[in-house]
N, C-alpha and C positions, 0 to 999 in steps of 0.2 A: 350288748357285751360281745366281745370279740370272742369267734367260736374257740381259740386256742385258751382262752381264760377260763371259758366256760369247764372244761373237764376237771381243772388245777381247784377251781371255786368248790366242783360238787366233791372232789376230794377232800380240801380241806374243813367243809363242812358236817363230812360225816367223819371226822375225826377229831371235831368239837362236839357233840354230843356227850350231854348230861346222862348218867342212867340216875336211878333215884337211889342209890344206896350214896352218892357222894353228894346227893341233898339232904339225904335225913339230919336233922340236927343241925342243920348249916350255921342259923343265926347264930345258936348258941357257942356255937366253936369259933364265929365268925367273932361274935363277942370278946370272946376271950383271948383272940389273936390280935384283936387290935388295941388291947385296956392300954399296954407300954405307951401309945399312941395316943387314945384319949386324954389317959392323964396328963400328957403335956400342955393339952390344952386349957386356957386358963377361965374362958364363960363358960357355965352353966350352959347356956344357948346353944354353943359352939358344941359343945359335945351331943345337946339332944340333937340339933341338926345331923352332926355326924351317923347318927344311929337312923335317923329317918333318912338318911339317901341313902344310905346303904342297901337299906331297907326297901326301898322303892327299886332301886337298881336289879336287886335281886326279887321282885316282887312276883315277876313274869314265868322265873324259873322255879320257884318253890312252890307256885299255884299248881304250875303244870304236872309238876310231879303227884303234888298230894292228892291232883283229883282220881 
């Protein structure tokens, strides 16, 4: 990586950081921000997949926190 990136990259990265108070409870508020959304969708299928990618997407961050 080009050395002028590099300083911009470790900026931005520590001003992505997760603390665990805005994980506590994720899924569940994660749930309920997206139901407007689920419900339009009209399989069965479709909506469990929706909850399992989500789910997986966010899998990495919510382990990390609760260990």
């Amino acid at each position: 990586m080009d050395r002028r990136f590099e300083s911009r990259l470790d900026e931005m990265l520590g001003q992505a950081e997760v603390t665990p108070d805005l994980v506590s409870d994720l899924l569940p508020r994660l749930e309920r921000f997206l139901e407007p959304f689920v419900e339009t969708l009209l399989e069965a299928e479709q909506k469990r997949h929706t909850a399992e990618y989500l789910s997986g997407l966010l899998s990495n961050l919510t382990a990390a926190h609760s260990a």
